[in-house]
LUMKE-746965 format. One record per residue (C-alpha): residue in three letters; z, y, x. Coordinates in steps of 0.05 Angstrom, whole numbers, plus 5000, padded with zeros to 4 digits. Layout:
% residues N
   res     pz     py     px
   ALA      Z      Y      X
...
% end
This chain:
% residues 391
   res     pz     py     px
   UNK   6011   5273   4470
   UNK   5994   5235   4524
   UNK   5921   5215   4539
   UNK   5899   5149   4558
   UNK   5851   5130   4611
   UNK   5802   5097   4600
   UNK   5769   5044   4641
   UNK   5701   5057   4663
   UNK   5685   4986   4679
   UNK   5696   4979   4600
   UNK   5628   4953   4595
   UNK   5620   4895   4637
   UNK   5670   4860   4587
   UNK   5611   4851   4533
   UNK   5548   4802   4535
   UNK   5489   4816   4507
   UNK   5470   4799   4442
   UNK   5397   4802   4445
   UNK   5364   4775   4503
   UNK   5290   4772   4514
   UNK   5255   4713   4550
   UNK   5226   4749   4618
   UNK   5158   4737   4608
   UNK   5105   4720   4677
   UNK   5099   4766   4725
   UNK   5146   4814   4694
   UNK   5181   4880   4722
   UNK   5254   4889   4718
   UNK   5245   4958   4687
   UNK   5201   4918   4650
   UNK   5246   4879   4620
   UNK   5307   4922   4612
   UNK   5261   4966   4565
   UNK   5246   4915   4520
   UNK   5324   4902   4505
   UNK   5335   4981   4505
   UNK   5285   4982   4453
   UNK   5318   4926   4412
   UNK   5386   4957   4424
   UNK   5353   5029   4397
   UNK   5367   5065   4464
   UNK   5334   5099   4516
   UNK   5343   5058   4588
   UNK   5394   5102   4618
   UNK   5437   5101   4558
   UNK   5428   5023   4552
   UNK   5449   5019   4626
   UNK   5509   5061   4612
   UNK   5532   5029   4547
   UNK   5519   4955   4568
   UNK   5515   4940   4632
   UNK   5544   4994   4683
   UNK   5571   5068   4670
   UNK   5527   5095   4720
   UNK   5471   5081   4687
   UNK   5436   5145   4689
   UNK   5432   5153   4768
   UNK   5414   5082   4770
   UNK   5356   5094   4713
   UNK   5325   5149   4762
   UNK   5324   5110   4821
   UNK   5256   5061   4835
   UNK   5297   5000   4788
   UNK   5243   4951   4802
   UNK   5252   4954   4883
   UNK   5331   4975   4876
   UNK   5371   4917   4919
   UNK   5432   4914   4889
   UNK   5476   4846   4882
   UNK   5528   4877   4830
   UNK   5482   4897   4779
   UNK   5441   4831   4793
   UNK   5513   4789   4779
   UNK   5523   4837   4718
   UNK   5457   4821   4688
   UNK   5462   4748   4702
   UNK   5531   4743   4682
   UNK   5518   4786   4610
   UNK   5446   4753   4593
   UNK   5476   4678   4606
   UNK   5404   4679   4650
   UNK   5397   4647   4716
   UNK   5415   4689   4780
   UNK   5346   4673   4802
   UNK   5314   4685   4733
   UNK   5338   4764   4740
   UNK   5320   4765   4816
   UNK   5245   4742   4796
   UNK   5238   4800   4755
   UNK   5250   4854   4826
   UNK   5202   4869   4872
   UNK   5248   4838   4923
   UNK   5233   4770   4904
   UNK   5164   4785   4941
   UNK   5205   4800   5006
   UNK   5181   4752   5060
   UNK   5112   4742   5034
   UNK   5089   4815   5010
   UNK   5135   4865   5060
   UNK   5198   4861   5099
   UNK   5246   4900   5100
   UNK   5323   4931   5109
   UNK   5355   4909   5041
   UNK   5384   4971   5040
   UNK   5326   5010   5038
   UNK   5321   5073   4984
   UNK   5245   5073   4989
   UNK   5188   5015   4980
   UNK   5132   4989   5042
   UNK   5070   5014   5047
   UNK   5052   4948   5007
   UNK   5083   4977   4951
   UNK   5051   5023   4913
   UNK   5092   5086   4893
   UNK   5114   5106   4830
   UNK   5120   5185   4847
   UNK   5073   5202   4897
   UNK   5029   5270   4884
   UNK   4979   5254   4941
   UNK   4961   5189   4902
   UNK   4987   5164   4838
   UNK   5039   5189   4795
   UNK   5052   5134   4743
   UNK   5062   5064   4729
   UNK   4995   5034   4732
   UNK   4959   4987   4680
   UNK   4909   4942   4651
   UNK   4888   4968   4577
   UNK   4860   4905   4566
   UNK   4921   4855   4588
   UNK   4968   4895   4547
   UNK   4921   4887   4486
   UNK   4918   4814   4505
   UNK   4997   4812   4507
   UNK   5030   4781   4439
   UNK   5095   4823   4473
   UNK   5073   4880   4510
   UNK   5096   4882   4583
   UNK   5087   4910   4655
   UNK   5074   4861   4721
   UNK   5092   4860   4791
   UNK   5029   4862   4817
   UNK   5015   4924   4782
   UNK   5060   4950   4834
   UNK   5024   4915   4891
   UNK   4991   4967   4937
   UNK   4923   4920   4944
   UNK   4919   4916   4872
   UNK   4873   4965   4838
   UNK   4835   4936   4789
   UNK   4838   4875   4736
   UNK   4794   4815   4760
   UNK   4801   4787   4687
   UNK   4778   4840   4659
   UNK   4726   4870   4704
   UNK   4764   4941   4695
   UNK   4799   4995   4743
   UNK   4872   5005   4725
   UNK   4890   5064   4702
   UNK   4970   5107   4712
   UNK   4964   5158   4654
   UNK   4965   5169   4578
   UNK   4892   5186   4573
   UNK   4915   5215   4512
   UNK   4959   5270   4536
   UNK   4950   5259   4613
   UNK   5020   5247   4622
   UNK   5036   5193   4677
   UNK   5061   5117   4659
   UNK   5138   5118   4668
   UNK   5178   5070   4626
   UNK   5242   5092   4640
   UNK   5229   5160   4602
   UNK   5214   5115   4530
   UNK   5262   5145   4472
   UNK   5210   5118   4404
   UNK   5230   5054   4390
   UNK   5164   5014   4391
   UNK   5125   4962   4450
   UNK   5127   4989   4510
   UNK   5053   4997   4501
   UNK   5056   5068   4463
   UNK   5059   5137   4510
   UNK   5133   5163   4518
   UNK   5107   5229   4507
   UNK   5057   5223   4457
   UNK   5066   5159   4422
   UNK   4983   5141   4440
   UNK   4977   5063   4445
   UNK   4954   5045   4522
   UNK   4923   4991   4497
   UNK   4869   5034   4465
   UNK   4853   5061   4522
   UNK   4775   5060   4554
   UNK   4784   5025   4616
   UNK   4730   5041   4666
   UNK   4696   4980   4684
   UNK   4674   4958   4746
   UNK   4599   4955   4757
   UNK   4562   4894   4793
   UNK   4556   4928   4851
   UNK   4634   4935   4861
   UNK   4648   4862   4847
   UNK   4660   4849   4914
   UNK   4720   4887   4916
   UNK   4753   4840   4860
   UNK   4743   4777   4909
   UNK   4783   4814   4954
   UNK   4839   4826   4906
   UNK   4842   4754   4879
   UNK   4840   4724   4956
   UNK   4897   4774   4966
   UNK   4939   4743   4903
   UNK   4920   4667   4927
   UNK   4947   4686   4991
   UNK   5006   4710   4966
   UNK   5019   4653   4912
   UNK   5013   4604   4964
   UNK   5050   4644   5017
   UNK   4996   4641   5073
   UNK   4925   4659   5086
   UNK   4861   4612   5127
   UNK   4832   4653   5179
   UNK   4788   4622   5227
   UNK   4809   4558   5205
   UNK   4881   4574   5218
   UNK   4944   4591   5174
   UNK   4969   4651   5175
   UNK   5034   4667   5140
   UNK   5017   4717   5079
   UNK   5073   4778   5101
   UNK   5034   4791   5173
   UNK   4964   4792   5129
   UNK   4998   4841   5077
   UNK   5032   4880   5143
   UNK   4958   4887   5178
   UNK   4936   4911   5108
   UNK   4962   4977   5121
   UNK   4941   4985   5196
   UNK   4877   4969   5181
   UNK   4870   5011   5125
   UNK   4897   5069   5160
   UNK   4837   5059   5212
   UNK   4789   5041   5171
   UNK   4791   5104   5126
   UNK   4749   5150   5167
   UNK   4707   5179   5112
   UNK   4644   5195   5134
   UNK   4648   5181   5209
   UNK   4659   5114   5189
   UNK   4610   5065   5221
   UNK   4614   4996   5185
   UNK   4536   4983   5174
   UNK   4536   4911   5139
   UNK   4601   4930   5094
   UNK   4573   4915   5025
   UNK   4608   4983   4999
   UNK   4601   5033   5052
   UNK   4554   5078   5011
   UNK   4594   5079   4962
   UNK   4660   5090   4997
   UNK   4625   5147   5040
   UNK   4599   5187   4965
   UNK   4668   5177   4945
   UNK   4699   5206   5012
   UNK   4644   5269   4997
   UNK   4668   5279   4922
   UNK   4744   5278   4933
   UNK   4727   5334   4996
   UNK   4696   5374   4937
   UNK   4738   5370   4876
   UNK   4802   5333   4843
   UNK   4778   5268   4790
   UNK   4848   5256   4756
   UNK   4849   5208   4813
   UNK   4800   5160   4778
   UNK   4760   5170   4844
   UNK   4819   5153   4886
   UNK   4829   5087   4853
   UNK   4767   5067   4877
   UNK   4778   5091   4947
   UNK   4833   5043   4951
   UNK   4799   4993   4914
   UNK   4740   4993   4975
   UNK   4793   5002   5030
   UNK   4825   4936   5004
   UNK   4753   4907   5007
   UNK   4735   4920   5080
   UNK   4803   4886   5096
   UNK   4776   4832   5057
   UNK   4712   4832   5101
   UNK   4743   4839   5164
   UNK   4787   4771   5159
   UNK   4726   4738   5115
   UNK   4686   4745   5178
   UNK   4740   4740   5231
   UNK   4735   4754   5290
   UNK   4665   4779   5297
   UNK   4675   4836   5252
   UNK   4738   4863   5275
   UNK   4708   4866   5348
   UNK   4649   4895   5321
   UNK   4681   4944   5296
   UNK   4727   4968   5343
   UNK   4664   4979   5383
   UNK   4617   5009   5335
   UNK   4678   5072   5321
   UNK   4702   5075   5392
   UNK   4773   5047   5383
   UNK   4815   5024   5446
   UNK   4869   4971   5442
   UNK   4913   5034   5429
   UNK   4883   5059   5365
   UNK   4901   4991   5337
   UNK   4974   4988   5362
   UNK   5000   5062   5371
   UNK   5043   5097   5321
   UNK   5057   5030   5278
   UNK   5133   5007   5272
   UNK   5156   4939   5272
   UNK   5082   4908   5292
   UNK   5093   4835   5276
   UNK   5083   4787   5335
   UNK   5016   4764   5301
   UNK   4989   4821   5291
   UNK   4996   4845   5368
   UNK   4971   4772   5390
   UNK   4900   4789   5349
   UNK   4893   4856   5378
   UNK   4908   4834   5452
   UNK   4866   4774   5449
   UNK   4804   4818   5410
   UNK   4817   4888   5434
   UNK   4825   4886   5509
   UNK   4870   4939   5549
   UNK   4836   4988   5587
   UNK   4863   5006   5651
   UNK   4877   5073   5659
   UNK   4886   5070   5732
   UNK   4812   5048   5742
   UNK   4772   5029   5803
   UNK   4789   5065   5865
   UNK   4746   5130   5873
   UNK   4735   5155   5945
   UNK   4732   5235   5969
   UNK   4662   5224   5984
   UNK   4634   5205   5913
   UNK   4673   5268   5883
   UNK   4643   5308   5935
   UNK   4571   5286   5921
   UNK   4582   5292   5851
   UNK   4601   5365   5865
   UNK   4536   5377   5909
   UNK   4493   5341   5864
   UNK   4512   5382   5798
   UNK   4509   5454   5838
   UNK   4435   5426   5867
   UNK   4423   5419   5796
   UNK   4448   5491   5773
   UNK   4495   5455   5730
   UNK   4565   5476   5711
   UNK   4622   5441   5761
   UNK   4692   5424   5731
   UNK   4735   5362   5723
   UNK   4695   5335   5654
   UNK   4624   5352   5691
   UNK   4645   5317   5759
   UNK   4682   5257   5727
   UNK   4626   5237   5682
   UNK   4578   5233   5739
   UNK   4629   5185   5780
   UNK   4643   5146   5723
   UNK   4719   5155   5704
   UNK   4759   5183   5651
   UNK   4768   5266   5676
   UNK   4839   5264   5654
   UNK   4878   5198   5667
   UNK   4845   5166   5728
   UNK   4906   5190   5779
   UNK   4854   5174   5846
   UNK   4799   5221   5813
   UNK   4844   5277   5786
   UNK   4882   5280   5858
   UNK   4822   5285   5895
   UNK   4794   5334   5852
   UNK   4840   5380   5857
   UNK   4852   5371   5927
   UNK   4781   5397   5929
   UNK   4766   5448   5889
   UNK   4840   5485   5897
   UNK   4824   5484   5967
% end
């Protein structure tokens, strides 16, 4: 008897019968749980049976930042929802004011926050307290946003895990059929969860993250009485984070939060928190950001001077600098010129003299110091030295 293929595109023939409103704010992943659920499936199955057959690679991938125009057309086309409706609902839609990037890329910006990363978090984080609030249960977007780490509602931190079995937030792995607010693994409701609040010390850290979420509402930022489109804000984020993290060599005096970030810095060096600790690291790194462009551009001077940095600690190793970002660091962080002054064989030679008169040790660092030049990449001095001294 002879068999009969079957078409795999067999499923893109059918609408959906139940379709949930997207709700504000919402995730993709988000969203396509809630119908699994009413469908009584697990995501990858409800992918596979209703929307594409290769719904179980696609269920494993990052859905929420996943560019893909055919399984945007197939949603659209089998919810009877607006194209733009569906788009809303990715982390896309935020492309142009939160990141840029190739559309083809496998793997979120830095402004992103992770959803499998073992150095950080390893869940899908939440606010207790918003679900509970929730007459559906749902996840945001800017739960995903990397300068997001704590509920200014709320006054709480968010949280990634189960605190019930410890297992990490990931709604893709939901197989009970209840609100997306109960624990794949162990069926806890997240919305009983103790959130930790944030004491009055650490408010200032939630005006950062609401001036952050103004900025990118509206699509721009004031600084200095200027506007500043919000994606080269959101880029600098992440330089100045990266610089700005230097634990306890850190010096940023009038910082509201430096004690506190530098205890935190000392506590992670000692033991693992279940990252509750972390949270709050990011939470204050988002905050000096904050203070840096709340006080521009006294701050940011001040403290490329106070640590030492050089125009290149602020531009070297970054990809795809936007043209704003360079502009600010050229006009505030001047150049230094590694060439130098010109150094004659006659101050090298009484720097020599004057540090053996002295019983003092003669070599490049020793000799350069007393002429005043970098020992290494001043070309005059490190010619003449050696001319000397290989003599």
């Amino acid at each position: 008897m002879k068999k009969i293929k079957r078409n795999k595109d067999w499923v893109q023939d059918y609408f959906f019968l139940i379709v949930p409103r997207p709700l504000k704010d919402e995730l993709l992943s988000s969203w396509l749980m809630r119908m699994s659920i009413e469908y009584k499936r697990n995501l990858s199955e409800f992918i596979s049976l209703f929307i594409w057959h290769e719904g179980n690679a696609i269920s494993r991938t990052d859905i929420d930042f996943l560019y893909n125009e055919k399984l945007f057309n197939h949603l659209t086309q089998k919810s009877h929802l607006l194209k733009k409706e569906i788009f809303s609902l990715s982390l896309h839609s935020e492309e142009g004011h939160l990141f840029l990037c190739d559309e083809n890329s496998l793997y979120p910006p830095l402004q992103i926050r992770k959803l499998k990363d073992k150095r950080t978090h390893n869940g899908l984080m939440y606010c207790p307290k918003c679900l509970a609030e929730d007459k559906i249960s749902y996840f945001r977007k800017k739960w995903r946003y990397n300068f997001y780490n704590a509920c200014p509602k709320h006054k709480v931190f968010l949280t990634d895990k189960c605190w019930g079995c410890y297992n990490k937030i990931s709604l893709s792995k939901i197989k009970h059929e209840k609100e997306l607010c109960f624990c794949y693994n162990c069926e806890r409701d997240l919305r009983e969860t103790v959130s930790l609040p944030i004491e009055s010390n650490y408010e200032y850290g939630l005006k950062a993250i609401e001036w952050f979420e103004r900025g990118l509402t509206r699509g721009y930022f004031v600084i200095n009485k200027k506007k500043v489109k919000s994606v080269f804000v959101f880029e600098s984020i992440t330089y100045l984070r990266f610089l700005l993290d230097r634990k306890e060599k850190l010096n940023f005096k009038k910082f509201p939060l430096i004690e506190e970030y530098k205890n935190i810095c000392k506590k992670l060096d000692r033991y693992n928190s279940k990252k509750t600790l972390f949270i709050k690291k990011e939470f204050i790194l988002t905050s000096m950001v904050y203070y840096i462009f709340q006080n521009y551009p006294k701050i940011l001077v001040d403290f490329s001077k106070d640590n030492h940095l050089t125009h290149r600690d602020f531009i070297h190793g970054f990809k795809d600098i936007s043209f704003w970002y360079k502009s600010m660091i050229d006009e505030l962080i001047p150049m230094k010129n590694k060439i130098g002054r010109e150094i004659s064989e006659s101050e090298v030679l009484g720097a020599t003299k004057y540090l053996k008169n002295q019983g003092k040790v003669v070599n490049q660092i020793s000799v350069a110091e007393i002429v005043g030049c970098p020992f290494s990449i001043h070309k005059g001095f490190v010619k003449i030295y050696k001319k000397l001294h290989n003599k």
